[in-house]
C-alpha positions, 0 to 999 in steps of 0.5 A: 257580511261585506258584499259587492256594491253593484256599480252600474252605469252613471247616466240617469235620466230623471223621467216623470217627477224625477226630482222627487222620485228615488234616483236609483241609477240604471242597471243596479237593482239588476246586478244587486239580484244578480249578485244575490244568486237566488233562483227567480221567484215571487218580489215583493216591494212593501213601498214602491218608491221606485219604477226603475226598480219594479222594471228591472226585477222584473226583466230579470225574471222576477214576478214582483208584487208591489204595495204603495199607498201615494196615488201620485207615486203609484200613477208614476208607476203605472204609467211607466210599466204601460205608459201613454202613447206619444199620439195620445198625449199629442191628442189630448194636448191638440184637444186642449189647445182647440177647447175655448176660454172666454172666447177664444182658443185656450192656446194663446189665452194661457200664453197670453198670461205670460205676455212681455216686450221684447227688449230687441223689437218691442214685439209682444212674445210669451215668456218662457219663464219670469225670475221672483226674488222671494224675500223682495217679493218681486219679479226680477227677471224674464227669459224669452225667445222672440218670434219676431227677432229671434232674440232670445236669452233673459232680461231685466223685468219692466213695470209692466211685467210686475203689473201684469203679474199683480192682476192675479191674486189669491182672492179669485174664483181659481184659488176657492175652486182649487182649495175646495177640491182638497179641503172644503170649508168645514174640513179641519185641514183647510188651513193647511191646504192654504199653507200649500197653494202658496208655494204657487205664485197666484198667475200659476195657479189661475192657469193650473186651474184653467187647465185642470177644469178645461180637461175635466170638461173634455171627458176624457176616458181610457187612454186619453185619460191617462194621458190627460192625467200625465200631463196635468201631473207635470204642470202641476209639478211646474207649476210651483216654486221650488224651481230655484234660479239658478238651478239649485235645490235639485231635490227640494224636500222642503216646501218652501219657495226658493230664494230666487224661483222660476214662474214656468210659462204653464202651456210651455210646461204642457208642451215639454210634458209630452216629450216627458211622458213619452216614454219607452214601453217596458212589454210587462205584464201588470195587473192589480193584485189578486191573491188567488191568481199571483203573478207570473214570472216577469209580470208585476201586480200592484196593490193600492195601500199600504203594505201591512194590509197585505201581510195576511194574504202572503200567507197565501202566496209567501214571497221569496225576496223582499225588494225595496228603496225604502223611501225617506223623508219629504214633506213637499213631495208628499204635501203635494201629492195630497194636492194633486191627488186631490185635484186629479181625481178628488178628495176620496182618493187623496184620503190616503195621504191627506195626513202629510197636509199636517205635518211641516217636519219630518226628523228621522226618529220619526222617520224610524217610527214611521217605517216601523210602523209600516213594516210592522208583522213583515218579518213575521208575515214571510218565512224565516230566511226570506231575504231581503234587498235595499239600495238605498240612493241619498244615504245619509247617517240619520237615513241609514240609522232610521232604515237600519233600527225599523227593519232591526225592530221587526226581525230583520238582521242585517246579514250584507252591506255595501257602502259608497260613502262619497256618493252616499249610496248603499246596497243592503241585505236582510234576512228575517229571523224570529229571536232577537239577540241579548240586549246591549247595556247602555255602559257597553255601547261606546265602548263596543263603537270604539272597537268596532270603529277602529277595526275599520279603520285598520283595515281601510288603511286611511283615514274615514270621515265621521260618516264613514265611522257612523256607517261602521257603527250602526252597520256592526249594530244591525248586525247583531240585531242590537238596535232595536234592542236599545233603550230608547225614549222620545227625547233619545231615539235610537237614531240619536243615541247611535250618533251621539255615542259615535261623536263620545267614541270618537272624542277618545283621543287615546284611541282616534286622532282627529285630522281637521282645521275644524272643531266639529265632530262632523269635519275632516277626518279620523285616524288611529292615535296608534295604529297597529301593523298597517294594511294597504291603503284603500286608494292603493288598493284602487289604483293598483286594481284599475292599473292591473285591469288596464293592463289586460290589454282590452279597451274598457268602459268605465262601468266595466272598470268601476264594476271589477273595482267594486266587485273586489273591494267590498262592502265599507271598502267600496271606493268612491267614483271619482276616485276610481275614475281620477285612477282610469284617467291617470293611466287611460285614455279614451277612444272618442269615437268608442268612449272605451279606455285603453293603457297609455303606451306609456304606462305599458309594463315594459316601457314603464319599467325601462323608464323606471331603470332609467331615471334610478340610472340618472339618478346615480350619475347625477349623484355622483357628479355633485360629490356623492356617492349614490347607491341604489337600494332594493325598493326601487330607490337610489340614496345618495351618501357624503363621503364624509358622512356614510352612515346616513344618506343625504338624500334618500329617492324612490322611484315609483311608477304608481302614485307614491304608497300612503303608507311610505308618505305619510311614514314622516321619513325624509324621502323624495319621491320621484314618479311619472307626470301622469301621476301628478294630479292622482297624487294631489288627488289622493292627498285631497283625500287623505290629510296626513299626506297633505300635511307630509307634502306641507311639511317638506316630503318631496315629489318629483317627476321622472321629466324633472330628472331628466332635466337635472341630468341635463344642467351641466352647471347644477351645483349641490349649492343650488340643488334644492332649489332646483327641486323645489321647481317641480310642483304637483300641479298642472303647471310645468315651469321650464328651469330657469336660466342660470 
């Protein structure tokens, strides 16, 4: 059930509408396919959330048939698969420019509407953007770049900044026309279609509608058209208040204004759209979808609605996968879907998803409900055994449960998982089946979670948050397809009845202690109250993983690393990124000209080894020479004796060229430490990680390094007197404090 997460390449550039589309890094939906080790078939997306996805299935030879509904989203998706031209979007962007408005060009009248003063000069420039503070209800800032001075930078905004703004009001012919397009006087969802024009400060919607009537006028068609969409599209994006200042809510999922928002200057917004859409062609096939005449490999067809209305004609033509990113939650993203699609091609076409005008929260039991719906006839729709794949990026416990308990309902079992919990980023496997499994009894769910949990535990050798436990819970569940099963109501969704029995199971403190300053079930992390025989703790694992291929004496970048982590230690086993990387750069260094990683000269086996043999020799000497007898030991160590006390060391060392092991830290024994300085910050890095080896460092286990000893070795006047304050001098930090004179 465990399988590789398929680590790609971190660099993701958003695109079009990118903080609202699934950030799906690059090159993940092609080594999840890869990994699936299926012969190319028929693909099909029932959402198409994600163009990334769609492209790279495509590329590795799949025919993808992919449903969506959101004509927002779906334009997105087309316009990647054959996007415009830069010198259409160029041409629609000069035709704009050159087209009149009261008068005069329609250029510097919309820069007009951001004029401002210059605080070097006094010169009038258009503003880049003002700043609003959202509870004072006012402008407080304005950035600008003046032409005159070439100043450039943010300022305090002046009076006459504020009056300029306060001339445009919501009570103009822009926001009737506006509002008319999505919801007439008559139409019950009038009111609502007000409570989203307000996330638009009033000057931004007077030019949004100036632009939107100006490109109607053009009558553009074909490509032009497309381009003229796209652009549009971007501004209206821009246009609105969820840019917070200073950049925050990357991601808004609320449509409500931020608490400090940016007020974009429009006709800069239109300028940047051009270099936004420009982007690279993906040589695809794509045509709309036709039962009769099924894509060929490599070639996508897209289907305008939902996907239940396809499930019939998959008989015709039965896919072999279903791929997906299952989309979640966000009430602004799809308000203002409705508004813009409104507005790009009018009421009909927004019918579709004109619903999400009315609806303000979107909780998760919902949200199950919603993709139960949707999914509703799919597993019954393809043949028994079709898999299907969800990567899942932003993925929360209340997100995972939800996808989890709707596929589970309509007869997919979880048959694969893998989890990146720090990243909150999942690659999941299906396969659909016809019979379910017997039902769970509520009195057996706890209790089941509680064994589950702790079996996990085990194996990571570590602590986990309560996310961590959630994800292994609701994971063994889906498993065994018993979550759809469970007895749920509106007031107890499955959703909740899972998180609430992982917050009873783990209140049992005969079976987990709870590591944390805190009292919230959600807050620091879990351990077992009495573990059994304990494996090797997952940060181990890593870093003798990333130290092992390191020392293949290859350059490497750190996808190369990351992916042979991820591909051998799988499913809720998969590390962390940072962690990975804290272990590359504790041993690596990297090329700045290739960006590629290689093994410190110092960190070779061979040098290593002798500066371990070394340190346990000065070790030694340095024992005997303060009165001890020093003795070293099969596990890399040296303990010193006092002669008139043999039976127990006085002070017990362990050499290690890693990071100390978890387990031998966190074991409560009286040791001392001793590693390289390389492997200080991993060290404070894995006991950040890890509490029980913060609180052993707290409580007077210490950790030294090999130049410590040396220095030792060299003061000729330490006496056993003074010896542990002269450890004590040795911090885990960066700081390296020279030994004081004595």
């Amino acid at each position: 059930m465990d399988i590789p997460f398929p680590a790609s390449e971190r660099a993701h550039a958003p695109g079009p509408l990118g903080r609202f589309l699934p950030p799906l890094e690059p090159g993940m939906t092609t080594r999840a396919l890869a990994d699936l080790s299926l012969r190319p078939g028929l693909a099909f997306d029932p959402f198409g959330t994600s163009p990334r996805l769609v492209v790279e299935a495509a590329r590795a030879g799949w025919a993808v048939l992919v449903a969506c509904n959101n004509p927002i989203t779906r334009f997105v998706l087309e316009s990647t698969l054959q996007p415009p031209s830069q010198p259409e979007l160029q041409a629609v962007l000069a035709r704009l420019a050159s087209s009149t408005k009261d008068h005069q060009r329609l250029e510097p009248f919309l820069l007009d509407l951001y004029a401002t003063e210059c605080p070097q000069c006094a010169g009038q420039v258009s503003a880049e953007y003002f700043i609003w503070d959202r509870d004072a209800g006012r402008m407080v800032a304005k950035a600008l770049i003046c032409p005159h001075c070439k100043y450039a930078g943010e300022d305090e905004a002046s009076d006459l900044d504020r009056s300029r703004a306060e001339v445009y009001t919501r009570r103009g012919l822009q926001q009737a026309l506006a509002l008319e397009q999505v919801a007439p006087a008559d139409d019950p969802d009038r009111e609502h279609a007000e409570a989203a024009l307000s996330v638009y400060p009033a000057r931004a919607l007077y030019a949004l509608v100036t632009l939107i009537t100006k490109t109607e006028q053009l009558g553009l068609r074909g490509a032009e058209g497309q381009a003229g969409r796209a652009l549009l599209l971007s501004v209206m994006d821009a246009g609105n208040s969820l840019w917070g200042m200073p950049e925050g809510r990357l991601r808004p999922r609320q449509l409500v204004a931020s608490q400090r928002y940016r007020e974009i200057n429009l006709w800069r917004a239109l300028e940047q759209a051009v270099e936004e859409w420009d982007l690279p062609d993906p040589g695809l096939q794509v045509a709309a979808w036709d039962p009769r005449n099924p894509p060929v490999p490599g070639a996508i067809a897209l289907f305008a609605g939902p996907a239940r209305s396809l499930f019939r004609e998959l008989n015709a033509a039965p896919p072999d996968l279903v791929l997906s990113v299952p989309p979640r939650p966000n009430q602004a993203y799809w308000t203002l879907s409705a508004l813009w699609a409104a507005w790009l091609w009018g009421r009909e076409e927004a019918a579709a998803i004109k619903v999400a005008l009315r609806r303000r929260r979107y909780d998760w039991a919902w949200h199950q409900s919603a993709l139960r719906s949707a999914l509703n006839g799919l597993a019954a729709a393809v043949p028994p055994g079709t898999p299907m794949l969800g990567l899942v990026p932003e993925c929360e416990p209340g997100y995972l449960a939800a996808i989890l308990a709707a596929l589970d309902a309509d007869g997919f079992r979880l048959t694969g998982r893998a989890l990146r919990l720090a990243e909150a980023e999942a690659c999941l496997r299906w396969t659909a089946e016809a019979a379910g499994t017997q039902p769970l009894l509520p009195r057996e769910l706890t209790p089941r979670l509680s064994r589950e949990m702790a079996s996990h535990l085990q194996m990571r050798g570590e602590p986990a948050t309560f996310y961590y436990m959630h994800a292994a819970a609701v994971f063994a569940l889906a498993g065994d397809r018993l979550l759809g099963s469970l007895p749920e109501s509106e007031e107890a969704p499955v959703t909740s009845i899972v998180y609430q029995s992982v917050e009873r199971a783990l209140a049992d403190r005969r079976i987990f202690s709870h590591l944390s300053t805190g009292s919230e079930p959600e807050s620091g992390s879990y351990w077992l109250t009495e573990p059994a025989a304990q494996a090797e703790a997952l940060s181990d694992q890593v870093e003798g993983l990333v130290l092992g291929k390191l020392r293949q004496d290859r350059p490497l970048t750190v996808a190369e690393v990351d992916a042979w982590v991820c591909d051998r230690l799988t499913g809720l086993r998969t590390p962390d990124r940072r962690w990975v990387l804290a272990c590359l750069r504790s041993y690596a260094q990297a090329d700045e000209t290739s960006g590629r990683w290689s093994l410190r000269p110092e960190d070779r086996p061979e040098p290593r080894a002798q500066d371990c043999a070394e340190i346990r020799r000065l070790l030694s000497e340095l024992g005997v020479r303060l009165g001890y007898f020093a003795s070293e030991v099969e596990d890399l160590g040296v303990e010193w004796f006092n002669p008139d006390a043999p039976g127990r060391p006085a002070f017990a060392f362990r050499v290690c060229e890693t990071s100390p092991p978890s387990a031998a830290l966190a074991s409560g024994m009286p040791l001392t430490f001793v590693i390289p300085g390389g492997r200080a910050a991993l060290l404070a890095e894995k006991a950040r990680r890890d509490l029980r080896l913060r609180y052993a460092v707290e409580d007077g286990t210490r950790v030294l390094k090999f130049r410590h000893i040396r220095r030792l070795a060299q003061e000729l006047t330490l006496r056993r007197e003074s010896l542990p304050e002269r450890l004590a001098l040795d911090p885990l930090g960066e700081q390296d404090p020279q030994l004081p004179l004595l």
